[in-house]
gemmi code that builds the backbone of each chain (N, CA, C; Angstrom):
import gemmi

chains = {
    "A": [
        ("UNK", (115.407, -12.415, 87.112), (114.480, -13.548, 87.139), (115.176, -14.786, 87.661)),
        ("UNK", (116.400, -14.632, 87.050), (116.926, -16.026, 87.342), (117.268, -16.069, 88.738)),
        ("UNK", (117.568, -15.092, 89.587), (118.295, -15.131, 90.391), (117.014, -15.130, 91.608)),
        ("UNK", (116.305, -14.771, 91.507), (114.956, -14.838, 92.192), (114.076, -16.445, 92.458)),
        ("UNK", (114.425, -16.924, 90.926), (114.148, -18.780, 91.069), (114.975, -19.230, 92.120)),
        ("UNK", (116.079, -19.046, 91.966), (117.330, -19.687, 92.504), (117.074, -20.164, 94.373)),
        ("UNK", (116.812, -18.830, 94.566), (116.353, -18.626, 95.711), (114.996, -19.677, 96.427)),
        ("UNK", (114.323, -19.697, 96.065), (113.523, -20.594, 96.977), (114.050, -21.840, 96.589)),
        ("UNK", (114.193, -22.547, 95.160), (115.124, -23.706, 95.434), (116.088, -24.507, 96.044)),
        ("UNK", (116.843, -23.350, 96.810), (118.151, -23.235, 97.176), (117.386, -23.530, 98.995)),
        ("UNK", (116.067, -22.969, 99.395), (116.291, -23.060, 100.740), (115.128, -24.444, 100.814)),
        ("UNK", (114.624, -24.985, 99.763), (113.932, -26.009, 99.974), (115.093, -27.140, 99.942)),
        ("UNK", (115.778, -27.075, 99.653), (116.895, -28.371, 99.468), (117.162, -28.141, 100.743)),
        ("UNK", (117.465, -26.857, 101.629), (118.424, -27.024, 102.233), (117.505, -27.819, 104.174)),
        ("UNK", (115.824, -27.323, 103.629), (115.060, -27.599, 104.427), (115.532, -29.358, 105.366)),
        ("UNK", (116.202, -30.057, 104.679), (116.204, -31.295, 105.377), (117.364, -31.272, 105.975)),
        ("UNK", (118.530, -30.646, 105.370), (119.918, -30.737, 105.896), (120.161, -29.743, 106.210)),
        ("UNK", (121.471, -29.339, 106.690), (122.442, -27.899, 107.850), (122.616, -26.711, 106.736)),
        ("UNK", (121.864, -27.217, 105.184), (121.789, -25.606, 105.336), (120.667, -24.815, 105.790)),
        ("UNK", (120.471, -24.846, 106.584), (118.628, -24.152, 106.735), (118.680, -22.868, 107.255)),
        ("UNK", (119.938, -22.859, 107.992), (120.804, -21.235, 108.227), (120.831, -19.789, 107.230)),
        ("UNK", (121.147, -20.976, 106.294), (121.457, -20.393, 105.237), (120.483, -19.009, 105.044)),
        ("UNK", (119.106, -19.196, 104.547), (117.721, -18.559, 104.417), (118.091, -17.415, 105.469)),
        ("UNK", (118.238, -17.932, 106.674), (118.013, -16.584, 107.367), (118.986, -15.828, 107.892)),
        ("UNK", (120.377, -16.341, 107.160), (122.223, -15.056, 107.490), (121.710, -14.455, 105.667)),
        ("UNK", (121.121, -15.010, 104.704), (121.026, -14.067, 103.931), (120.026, -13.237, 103.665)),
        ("UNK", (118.398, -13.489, 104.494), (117.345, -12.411, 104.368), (117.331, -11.179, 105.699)),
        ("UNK", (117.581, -12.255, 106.731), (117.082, -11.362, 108.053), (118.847, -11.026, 108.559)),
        ("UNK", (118.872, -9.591, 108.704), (120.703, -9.384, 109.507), (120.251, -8.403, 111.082)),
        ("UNK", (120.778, -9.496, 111.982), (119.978, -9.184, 113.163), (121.413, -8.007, 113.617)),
        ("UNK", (120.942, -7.077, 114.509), (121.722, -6.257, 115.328), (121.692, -7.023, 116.315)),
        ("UNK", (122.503, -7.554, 116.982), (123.071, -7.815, 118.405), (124.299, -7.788, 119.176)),
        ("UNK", (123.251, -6.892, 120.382), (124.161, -6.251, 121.459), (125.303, -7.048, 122.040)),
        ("UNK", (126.132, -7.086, 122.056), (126.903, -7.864, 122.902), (126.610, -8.112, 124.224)),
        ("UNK", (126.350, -9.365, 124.535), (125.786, -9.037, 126.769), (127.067, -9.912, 127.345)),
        ("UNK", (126.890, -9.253, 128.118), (128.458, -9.760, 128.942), (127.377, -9.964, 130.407)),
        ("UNK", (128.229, -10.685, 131.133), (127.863, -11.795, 132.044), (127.697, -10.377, 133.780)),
        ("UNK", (127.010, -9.688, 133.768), (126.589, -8.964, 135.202), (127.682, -9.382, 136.210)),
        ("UNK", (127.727, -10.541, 136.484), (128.694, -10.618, 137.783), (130.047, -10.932, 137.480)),
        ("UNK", (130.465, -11.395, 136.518), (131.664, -10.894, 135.711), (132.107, -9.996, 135.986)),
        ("UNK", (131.377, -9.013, 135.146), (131.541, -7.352, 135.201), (131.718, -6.698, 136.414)),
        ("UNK", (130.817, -7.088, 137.060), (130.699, -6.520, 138.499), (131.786, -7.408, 139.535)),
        ("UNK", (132.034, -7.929, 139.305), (132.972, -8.907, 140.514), (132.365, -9.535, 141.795)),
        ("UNK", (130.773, -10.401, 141.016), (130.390, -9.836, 142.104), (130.414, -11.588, 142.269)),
        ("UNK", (130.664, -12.268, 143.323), (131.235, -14.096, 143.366), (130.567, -14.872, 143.734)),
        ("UNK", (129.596, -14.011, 145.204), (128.641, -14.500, 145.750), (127.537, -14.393, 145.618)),
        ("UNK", (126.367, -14.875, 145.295), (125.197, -14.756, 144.916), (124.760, -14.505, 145.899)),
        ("UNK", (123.984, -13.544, 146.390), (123.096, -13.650, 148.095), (122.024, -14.184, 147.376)),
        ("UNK", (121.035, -15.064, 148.212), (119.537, -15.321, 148.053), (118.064, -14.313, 148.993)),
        ("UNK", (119.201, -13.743, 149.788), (118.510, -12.743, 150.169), (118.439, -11.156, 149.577)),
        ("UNK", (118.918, -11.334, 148.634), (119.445, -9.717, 147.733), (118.289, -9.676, 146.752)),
        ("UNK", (116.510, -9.374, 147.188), (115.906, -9.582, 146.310), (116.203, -8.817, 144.844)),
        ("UNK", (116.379, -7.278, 145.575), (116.363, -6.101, 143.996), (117.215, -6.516, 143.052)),
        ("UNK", (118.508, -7.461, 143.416), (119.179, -7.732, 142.705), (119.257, -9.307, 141.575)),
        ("UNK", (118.563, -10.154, 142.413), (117.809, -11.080, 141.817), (116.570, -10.935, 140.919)),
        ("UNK", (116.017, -9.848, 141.440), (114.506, -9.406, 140.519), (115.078, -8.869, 139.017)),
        ("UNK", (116.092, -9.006, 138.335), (116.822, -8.381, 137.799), (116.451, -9.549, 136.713)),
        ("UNK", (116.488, -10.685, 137.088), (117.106, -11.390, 136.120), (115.028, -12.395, 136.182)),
        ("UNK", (114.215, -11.739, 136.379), (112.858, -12.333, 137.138), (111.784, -11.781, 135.981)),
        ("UNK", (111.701, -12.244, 134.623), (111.234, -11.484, 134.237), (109.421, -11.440, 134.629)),
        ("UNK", (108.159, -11.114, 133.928), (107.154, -10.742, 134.536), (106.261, -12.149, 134.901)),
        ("UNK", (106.564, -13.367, 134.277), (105.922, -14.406, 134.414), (106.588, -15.157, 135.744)),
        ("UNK", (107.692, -14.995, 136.257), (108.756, -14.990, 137.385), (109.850, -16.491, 137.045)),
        ("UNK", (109.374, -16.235, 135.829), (110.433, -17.238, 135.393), (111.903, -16.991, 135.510)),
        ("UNK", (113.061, -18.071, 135.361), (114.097, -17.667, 135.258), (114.774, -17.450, 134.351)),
        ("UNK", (115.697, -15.898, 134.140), (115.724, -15.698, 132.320), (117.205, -16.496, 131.712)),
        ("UNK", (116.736, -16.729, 130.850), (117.327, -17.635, 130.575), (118.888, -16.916, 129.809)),
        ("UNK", (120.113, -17.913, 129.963), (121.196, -17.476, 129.647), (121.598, -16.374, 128.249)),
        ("UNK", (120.645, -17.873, 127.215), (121.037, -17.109, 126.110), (120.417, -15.630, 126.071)),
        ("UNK", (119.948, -14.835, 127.240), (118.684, -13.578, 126.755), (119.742, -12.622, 128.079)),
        ("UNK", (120.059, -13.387, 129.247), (120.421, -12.461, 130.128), (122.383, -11.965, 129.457)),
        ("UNK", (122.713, -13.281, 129.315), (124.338, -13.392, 129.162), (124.998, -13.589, 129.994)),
        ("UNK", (124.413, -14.105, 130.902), (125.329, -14.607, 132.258), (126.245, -15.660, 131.950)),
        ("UNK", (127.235, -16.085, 132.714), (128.132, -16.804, 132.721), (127.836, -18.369, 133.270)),
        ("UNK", (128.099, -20.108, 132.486), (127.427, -21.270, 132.863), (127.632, -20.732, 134.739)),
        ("UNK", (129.229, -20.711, 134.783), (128.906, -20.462, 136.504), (128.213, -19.778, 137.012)),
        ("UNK", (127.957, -18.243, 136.738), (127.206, -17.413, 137.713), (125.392, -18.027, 137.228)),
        ("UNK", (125.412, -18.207, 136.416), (123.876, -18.730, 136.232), (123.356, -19.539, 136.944)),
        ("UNK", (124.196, -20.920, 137.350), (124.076, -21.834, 138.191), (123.997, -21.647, 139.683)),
        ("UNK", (125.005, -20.268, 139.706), (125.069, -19.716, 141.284), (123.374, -18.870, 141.083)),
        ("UNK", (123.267, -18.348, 140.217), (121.893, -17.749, 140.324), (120.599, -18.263, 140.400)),
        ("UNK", (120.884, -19.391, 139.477), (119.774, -20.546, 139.873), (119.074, -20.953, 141.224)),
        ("UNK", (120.131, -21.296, 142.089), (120.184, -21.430, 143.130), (119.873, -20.517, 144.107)),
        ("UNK", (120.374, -19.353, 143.787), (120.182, -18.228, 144.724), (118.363, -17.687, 144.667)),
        ("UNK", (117.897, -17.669, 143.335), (116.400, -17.309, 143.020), (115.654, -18.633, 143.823)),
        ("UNK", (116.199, -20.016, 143.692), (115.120, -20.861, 143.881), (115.260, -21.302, 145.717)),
        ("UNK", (116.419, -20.699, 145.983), (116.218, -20.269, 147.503), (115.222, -18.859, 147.853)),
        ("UNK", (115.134, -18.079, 147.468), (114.331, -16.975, 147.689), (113.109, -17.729, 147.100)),
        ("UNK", (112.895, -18.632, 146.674), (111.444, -18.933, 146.205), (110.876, -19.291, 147.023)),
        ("UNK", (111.766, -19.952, 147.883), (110.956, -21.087, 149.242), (110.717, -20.234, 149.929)),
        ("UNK", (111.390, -19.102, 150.421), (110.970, -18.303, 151.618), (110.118, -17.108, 151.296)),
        ("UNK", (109.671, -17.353, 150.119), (108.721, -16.144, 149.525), (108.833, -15.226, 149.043)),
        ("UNK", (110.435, -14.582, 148.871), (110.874, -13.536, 148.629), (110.447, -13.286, 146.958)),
        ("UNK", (110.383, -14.433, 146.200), (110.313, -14.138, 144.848), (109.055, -15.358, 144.398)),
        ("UNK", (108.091, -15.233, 143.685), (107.551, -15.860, 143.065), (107.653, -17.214, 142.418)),
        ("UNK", (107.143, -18.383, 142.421), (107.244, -19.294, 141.906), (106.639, -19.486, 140.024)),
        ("UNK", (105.188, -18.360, 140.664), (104.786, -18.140, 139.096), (103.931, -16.666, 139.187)),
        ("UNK", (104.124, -16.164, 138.439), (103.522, -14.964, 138.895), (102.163, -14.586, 136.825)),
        ("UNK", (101.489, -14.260, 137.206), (100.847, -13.903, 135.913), (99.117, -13.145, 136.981)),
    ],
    "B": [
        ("UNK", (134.842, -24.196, 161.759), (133.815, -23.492, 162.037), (133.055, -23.323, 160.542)),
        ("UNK", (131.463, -23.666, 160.726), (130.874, -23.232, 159.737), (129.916, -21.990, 160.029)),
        ("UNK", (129.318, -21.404, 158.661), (128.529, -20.609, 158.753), (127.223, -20.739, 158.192)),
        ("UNK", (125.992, -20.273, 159.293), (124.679, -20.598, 158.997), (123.697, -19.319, 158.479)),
        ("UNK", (123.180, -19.007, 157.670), (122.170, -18.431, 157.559), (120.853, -19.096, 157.730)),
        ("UNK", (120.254, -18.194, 158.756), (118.732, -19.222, 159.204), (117.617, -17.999, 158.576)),
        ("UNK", (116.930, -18.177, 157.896), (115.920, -17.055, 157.450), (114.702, -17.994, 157.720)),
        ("UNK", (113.849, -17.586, 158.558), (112.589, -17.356, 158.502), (111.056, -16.626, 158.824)),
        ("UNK", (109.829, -17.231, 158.581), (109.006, -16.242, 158.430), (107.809, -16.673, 159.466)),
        ("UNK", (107.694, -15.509, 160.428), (106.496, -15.776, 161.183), (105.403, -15.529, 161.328)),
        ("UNK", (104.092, -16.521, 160.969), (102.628, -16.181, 160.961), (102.342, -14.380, 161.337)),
        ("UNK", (101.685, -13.670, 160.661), (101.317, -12.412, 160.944), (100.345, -12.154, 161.967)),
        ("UNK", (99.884, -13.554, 162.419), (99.076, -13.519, 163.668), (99.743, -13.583, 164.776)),
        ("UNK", (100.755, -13.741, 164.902), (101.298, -13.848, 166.072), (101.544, -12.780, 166.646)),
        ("UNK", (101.177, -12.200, 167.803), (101.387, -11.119, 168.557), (102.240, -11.014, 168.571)),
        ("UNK", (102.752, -9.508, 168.935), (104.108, -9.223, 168.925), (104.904, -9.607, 169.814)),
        ("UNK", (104.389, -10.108, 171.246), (104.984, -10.023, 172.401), (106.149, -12.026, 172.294)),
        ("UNK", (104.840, -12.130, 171.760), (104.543, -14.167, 171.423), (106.249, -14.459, 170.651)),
        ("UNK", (105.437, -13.348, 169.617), (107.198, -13.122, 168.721), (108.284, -12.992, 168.935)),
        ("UNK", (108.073, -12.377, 169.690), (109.384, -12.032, 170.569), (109.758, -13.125, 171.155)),
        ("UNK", (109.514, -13.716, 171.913), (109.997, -15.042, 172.606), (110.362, -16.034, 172.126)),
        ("UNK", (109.687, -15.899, 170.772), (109.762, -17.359, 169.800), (110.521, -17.296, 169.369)),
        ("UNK", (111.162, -15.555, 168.895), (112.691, -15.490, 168.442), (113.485, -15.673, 169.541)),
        ("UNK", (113.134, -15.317, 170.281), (114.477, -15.810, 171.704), (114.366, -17.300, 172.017)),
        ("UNK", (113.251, -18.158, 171.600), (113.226, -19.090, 172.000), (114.115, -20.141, 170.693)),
        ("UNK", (114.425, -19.833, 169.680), (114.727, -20.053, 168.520), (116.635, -20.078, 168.713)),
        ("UNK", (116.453, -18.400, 169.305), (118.203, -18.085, 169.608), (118.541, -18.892, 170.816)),
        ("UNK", (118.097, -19.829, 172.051), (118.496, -20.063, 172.792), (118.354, -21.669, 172.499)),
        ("UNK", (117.872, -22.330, 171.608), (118.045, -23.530, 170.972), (119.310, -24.088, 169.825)),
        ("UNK", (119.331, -22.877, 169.462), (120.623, -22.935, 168.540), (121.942, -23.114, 169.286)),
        ("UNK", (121.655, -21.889, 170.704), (123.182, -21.548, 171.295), (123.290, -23.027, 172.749)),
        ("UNK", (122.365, -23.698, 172.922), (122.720, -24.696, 173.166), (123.141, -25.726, 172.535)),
        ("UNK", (123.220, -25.950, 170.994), (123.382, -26.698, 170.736), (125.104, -26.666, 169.907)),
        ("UNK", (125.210, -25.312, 170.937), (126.877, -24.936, 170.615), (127.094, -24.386, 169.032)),
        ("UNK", (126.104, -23.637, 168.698), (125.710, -22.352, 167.966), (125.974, -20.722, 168.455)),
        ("UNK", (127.305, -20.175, 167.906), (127.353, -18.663, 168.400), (126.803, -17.786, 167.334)),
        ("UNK", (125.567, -16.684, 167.612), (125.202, -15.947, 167.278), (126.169, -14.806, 167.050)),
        ("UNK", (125.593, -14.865, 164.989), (127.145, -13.414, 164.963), (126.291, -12.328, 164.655)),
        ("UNK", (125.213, -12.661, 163.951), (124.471, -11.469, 163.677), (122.849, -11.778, 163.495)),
        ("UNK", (122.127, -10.348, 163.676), (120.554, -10.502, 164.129), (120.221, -9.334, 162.920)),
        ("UNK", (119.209, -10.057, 162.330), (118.700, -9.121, 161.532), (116.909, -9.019, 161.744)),
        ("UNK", (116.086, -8.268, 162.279), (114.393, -8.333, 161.660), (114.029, -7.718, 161.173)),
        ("UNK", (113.538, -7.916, 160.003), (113.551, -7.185, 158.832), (111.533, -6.925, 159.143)),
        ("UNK", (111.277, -7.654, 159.351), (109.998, -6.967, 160.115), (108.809, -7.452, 159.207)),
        ("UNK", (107.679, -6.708, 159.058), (106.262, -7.253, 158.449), (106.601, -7.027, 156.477)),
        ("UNK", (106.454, -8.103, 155.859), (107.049, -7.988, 154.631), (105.964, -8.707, 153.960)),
        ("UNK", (105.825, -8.086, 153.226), (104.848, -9.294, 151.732), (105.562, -9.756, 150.914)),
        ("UNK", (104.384, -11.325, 151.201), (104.769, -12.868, 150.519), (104.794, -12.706, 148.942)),
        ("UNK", (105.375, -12.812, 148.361), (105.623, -13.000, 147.012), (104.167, -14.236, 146.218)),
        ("UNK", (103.826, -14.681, 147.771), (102.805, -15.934, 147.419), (102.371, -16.370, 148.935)),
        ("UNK", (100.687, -16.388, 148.692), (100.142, -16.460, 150.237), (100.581, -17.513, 150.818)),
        ("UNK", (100.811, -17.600, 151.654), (101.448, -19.162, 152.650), (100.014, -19.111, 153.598)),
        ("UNK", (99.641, -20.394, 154.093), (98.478, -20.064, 154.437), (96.936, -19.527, 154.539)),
        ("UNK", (97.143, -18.711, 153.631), (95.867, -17.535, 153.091), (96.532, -16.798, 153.603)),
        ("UNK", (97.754, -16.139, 154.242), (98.032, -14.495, 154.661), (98.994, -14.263, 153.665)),
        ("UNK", (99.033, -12.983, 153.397), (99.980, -12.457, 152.551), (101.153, -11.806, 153.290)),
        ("UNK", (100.975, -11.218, 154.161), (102.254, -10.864, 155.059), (103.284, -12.131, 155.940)),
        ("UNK", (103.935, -11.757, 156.376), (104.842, -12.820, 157.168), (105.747, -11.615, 157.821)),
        ("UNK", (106.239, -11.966, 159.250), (107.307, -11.148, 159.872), (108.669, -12.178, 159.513)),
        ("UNK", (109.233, -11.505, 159.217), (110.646, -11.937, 158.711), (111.557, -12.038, 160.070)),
        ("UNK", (112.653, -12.914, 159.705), (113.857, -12.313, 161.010), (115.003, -13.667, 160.244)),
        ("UNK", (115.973, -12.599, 160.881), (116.943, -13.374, 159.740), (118.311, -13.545, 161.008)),
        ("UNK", (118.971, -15.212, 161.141), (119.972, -15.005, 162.067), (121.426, -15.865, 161.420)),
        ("UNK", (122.247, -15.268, 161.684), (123.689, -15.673, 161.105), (124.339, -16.456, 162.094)),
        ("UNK", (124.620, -17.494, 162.636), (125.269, -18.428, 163.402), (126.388, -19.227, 162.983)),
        ("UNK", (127.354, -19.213, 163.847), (128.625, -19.690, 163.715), (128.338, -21.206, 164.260)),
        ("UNK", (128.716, -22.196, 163.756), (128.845, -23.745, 164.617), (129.681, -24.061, 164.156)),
        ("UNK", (129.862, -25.144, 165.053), (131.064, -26.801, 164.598), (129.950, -28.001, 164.211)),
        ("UNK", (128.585, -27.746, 164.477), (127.643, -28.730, 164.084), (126.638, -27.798, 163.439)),
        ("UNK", (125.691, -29.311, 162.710), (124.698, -28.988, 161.857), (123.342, -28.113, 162.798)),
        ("UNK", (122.489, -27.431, 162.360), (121.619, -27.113, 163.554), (120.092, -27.477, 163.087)),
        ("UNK", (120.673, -28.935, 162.883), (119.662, -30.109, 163.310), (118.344, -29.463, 164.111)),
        ("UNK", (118.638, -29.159, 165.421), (117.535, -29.178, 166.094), (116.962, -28.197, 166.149)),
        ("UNK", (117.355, -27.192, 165.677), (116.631, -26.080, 165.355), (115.898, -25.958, 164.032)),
        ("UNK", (115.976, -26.898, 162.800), (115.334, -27.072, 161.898), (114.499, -27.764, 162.316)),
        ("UNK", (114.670, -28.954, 163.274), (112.994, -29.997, 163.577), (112.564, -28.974, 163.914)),
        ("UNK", (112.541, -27.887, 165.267), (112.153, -27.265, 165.853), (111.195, -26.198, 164.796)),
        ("UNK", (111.780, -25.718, 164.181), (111.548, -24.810, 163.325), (109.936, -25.577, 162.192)),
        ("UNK", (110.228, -26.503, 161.880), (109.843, -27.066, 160.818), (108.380, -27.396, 162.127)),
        ("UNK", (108.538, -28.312, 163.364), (107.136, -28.495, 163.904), (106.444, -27.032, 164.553)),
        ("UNK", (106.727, -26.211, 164.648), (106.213, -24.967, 164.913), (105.097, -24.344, 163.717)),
        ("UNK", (103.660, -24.460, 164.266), (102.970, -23.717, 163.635), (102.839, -21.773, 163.232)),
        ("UNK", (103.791, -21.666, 164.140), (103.929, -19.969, 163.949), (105.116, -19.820, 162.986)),
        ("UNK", (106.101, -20.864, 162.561), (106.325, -20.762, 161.688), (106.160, -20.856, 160.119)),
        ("UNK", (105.605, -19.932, 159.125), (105.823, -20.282, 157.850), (105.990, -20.805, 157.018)),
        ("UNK", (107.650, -20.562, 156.686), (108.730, -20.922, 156.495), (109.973, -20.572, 156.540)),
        ("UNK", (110.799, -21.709, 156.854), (112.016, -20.849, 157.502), (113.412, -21.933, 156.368)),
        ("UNK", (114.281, -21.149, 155.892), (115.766, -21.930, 155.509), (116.907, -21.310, 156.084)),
        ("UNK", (117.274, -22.719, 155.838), (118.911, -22.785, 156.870), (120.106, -23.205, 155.575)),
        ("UNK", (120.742, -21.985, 155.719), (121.871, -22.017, 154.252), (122.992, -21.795, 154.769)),
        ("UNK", (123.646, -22.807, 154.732), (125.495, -23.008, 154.980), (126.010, -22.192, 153.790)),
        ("UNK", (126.899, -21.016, 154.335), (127.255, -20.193, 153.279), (128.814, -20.242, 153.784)),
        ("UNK", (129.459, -20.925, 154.522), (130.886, -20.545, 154.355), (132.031, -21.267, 153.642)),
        ("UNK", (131.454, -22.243, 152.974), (132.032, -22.934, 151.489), (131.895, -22.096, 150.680)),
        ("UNK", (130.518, -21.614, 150.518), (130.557, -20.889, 149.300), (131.115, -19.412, 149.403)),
        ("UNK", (130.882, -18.791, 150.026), (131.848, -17.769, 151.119), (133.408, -17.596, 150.157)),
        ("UNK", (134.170, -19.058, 151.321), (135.517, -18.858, 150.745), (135.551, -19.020, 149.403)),
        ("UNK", (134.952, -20.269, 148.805), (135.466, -20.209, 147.318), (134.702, -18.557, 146.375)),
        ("UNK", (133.827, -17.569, 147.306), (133.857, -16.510, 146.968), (135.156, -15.605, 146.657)),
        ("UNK", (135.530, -15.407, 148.206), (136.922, -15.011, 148.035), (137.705, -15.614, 147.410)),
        ("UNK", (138.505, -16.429, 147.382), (139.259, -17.063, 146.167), (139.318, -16.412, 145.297)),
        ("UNK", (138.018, -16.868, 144.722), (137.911, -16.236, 143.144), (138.327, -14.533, 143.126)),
        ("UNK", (137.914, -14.065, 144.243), (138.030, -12.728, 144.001), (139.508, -12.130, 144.376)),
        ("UNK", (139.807, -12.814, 145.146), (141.505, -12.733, 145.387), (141.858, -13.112, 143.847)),
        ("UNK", (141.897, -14.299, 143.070), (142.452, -14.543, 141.756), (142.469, -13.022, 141.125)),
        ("UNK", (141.162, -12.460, 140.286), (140.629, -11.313, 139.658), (140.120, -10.081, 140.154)),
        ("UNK", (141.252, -9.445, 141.169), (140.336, -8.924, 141.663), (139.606, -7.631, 141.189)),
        ("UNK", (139.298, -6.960, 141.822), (138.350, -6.039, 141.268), (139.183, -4.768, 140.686)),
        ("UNK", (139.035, -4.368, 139.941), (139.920, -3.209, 139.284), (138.828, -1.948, 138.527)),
        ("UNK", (139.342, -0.866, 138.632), (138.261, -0.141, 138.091), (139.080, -0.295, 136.143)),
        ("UNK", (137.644, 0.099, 135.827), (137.471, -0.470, 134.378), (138.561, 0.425, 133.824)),
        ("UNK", (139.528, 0.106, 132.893), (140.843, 0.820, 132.029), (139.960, 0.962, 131.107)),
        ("UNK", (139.902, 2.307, 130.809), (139.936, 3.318, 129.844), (140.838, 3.489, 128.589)),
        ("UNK", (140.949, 3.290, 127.818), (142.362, 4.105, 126.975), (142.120, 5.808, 126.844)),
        ("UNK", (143.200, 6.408, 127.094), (142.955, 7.567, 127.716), (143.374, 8.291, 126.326)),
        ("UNK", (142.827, 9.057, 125.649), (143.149, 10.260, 124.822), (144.442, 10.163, 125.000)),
        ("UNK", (145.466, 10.531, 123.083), (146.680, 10.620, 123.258), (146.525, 12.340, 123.756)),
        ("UNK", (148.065, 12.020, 124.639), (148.457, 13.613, 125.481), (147.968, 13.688, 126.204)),
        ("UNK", (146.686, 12.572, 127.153), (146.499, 12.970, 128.582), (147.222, 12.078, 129.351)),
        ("UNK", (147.623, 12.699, 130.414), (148.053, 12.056, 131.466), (147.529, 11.570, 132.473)),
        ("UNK", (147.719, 10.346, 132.868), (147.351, 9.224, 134.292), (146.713, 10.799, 135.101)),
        ("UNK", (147.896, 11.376, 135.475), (147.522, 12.171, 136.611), (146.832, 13.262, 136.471)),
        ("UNK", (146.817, 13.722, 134.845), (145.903, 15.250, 134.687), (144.375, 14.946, 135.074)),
        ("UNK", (144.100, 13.301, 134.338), (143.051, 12.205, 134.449), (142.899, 12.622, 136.100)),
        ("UNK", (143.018, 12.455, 136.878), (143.012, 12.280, 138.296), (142.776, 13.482, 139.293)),
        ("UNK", (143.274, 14.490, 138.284), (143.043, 15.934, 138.971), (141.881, 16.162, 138.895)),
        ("UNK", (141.646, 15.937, 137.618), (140.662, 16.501, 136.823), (138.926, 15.841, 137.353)),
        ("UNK", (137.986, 16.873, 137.957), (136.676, 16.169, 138.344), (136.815, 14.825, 136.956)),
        ("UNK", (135.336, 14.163, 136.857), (134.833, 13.160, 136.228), (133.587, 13.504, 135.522)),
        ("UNK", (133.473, 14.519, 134.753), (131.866, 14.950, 134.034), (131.757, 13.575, 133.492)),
        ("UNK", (131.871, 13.089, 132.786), (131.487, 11.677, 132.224), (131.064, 10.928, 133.200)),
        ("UNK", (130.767, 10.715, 134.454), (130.345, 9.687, 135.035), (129.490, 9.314, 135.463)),
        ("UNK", (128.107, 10.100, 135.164), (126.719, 9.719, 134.733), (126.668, 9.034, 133.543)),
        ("UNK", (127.291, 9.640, 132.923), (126.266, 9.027, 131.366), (127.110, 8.037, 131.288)),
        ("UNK", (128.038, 7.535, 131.673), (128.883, 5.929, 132.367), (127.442, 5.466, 132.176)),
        ("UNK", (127.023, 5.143, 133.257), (125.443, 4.641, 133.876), (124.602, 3.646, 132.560)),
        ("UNK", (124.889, 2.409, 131.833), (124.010, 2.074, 131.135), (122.770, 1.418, 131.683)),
        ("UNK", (121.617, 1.878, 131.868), (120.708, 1.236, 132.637), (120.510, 0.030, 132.267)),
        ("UNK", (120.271, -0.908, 133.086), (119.683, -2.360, 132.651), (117.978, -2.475, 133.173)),
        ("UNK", (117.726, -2.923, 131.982), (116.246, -3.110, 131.972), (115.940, -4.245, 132.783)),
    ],
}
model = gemmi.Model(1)
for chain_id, residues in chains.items():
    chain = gemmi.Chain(chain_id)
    for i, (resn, *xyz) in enumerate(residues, 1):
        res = gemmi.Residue()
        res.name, res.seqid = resn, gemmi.SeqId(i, " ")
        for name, pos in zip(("N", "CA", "C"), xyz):
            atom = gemmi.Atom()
            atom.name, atom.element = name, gemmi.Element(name[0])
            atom.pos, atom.b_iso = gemmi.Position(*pos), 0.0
            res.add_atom(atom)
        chain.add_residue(res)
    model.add_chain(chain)
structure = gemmi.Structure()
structure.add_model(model)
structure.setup_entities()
């Protein structure tokens, strides 16, 4: 009983301040994959903007661009990828918005 | 010397013959303007990711040019042309070298294994590779 009170007390306090973590490293324990950065791995330095199959990679269905924390790319290669997708955007190769 | 990638896309109305010229007329604007052609690519009738115009197709053609100058006049050129699309012009030999660089620093190595105690580098080497499908983690 007691230990069951404890509990919602414990995450309403923590609702205003840095513990708010707290609630969810002790109910929810997520599995996650480790993602390592594609062109890292691959060695790969240069981004082509003409390499659609390989850009469509990272394009998910709305043709947005996926975002770091989901793909695991690296700040650099992301930035090189950025660039490389929103050059293929202008020339049509890839979608601006797709739904 | 820099390096140019010129990609662009030509109206699907344009006859083929028309096309033709417009790409030669395209390559002989560049190479006057002290532009050497290193490589020709036409990648041919392709669908737009997004209608340009109301057409969904576009003929593609893609050209790689060497200069000591910008190619200025082949972008006005490019840009007042109604048979063109759209077309970009991407300086890739900055990004090029600091490609290499980097890859000279790290370069590419096949992935180290730790190998079972008691095998050897070279039994490893004789030996086909059954494992190297299921290597393969697909990415979604």
């Amino acid at each position: 009983m007691a230990t069951t009170m404890g509990g919602p007390r414990r995450s309403s306090e923590g609702r205003g301040g840095p513990g708010g973590g707290q609630q969810g490293g002790k109910k929810k324990f997520f599995y996650r994959r480790k993602r390592v950065c594609k062109f890292c791995v691959e060695k790969i330095e240069y981004i082509d903007f003409k390499d659609v199959k390989m850009l469509q990679q990272f394009i998910p269905e709305r043709g947005k661009i996926l975002p770091r924390r989901i793909s695991g790319t690296c700040a650099l290669h992301q930035r090189k990828l950025q660039n490389a997708i929103k050059r293929a955007r202008i020339v049509a190769l890839l979608p601006f918005t797709a739904d | 010397m820099r390096t140019y990638e010129v990609l662009f896309i030509l109206s699907p109305q344009v006859p083929e013959e028309e096309a033709k010229t417009l790409v030669d007329e395209f390559k002989r604007i560049a190479e006057t303007t002290g532009a050497t052609l290193k490589n020709e690519e036409p990648w041919g009738r392709r669908r737009l990711a997004y209608p340009i115009h109301k057409s969904n197709e576009g003929l593609y053609h893609l050209f790689v040019f060497e200069s000591a100058s910008s190619l200025a006049e082949l972008d006005r050129r490019m840009k007042n042309s109604d048979r063109v699309l759209r077309h970009i012009i991407v300086r890739t030999d900055e990004d090029q070298k600091r490609a290499d660089k980097l890859a000279k620093r790290n370069p590419k190595k096949e992935r180290v294994r730790p190998l079972p105690a008691g095998v050897t580098p070279a039994a490893v080497e004789a030996a086909p590779e059954p494992a190297a499908p299921a290597d393969e983690t697909p990415l979604a």
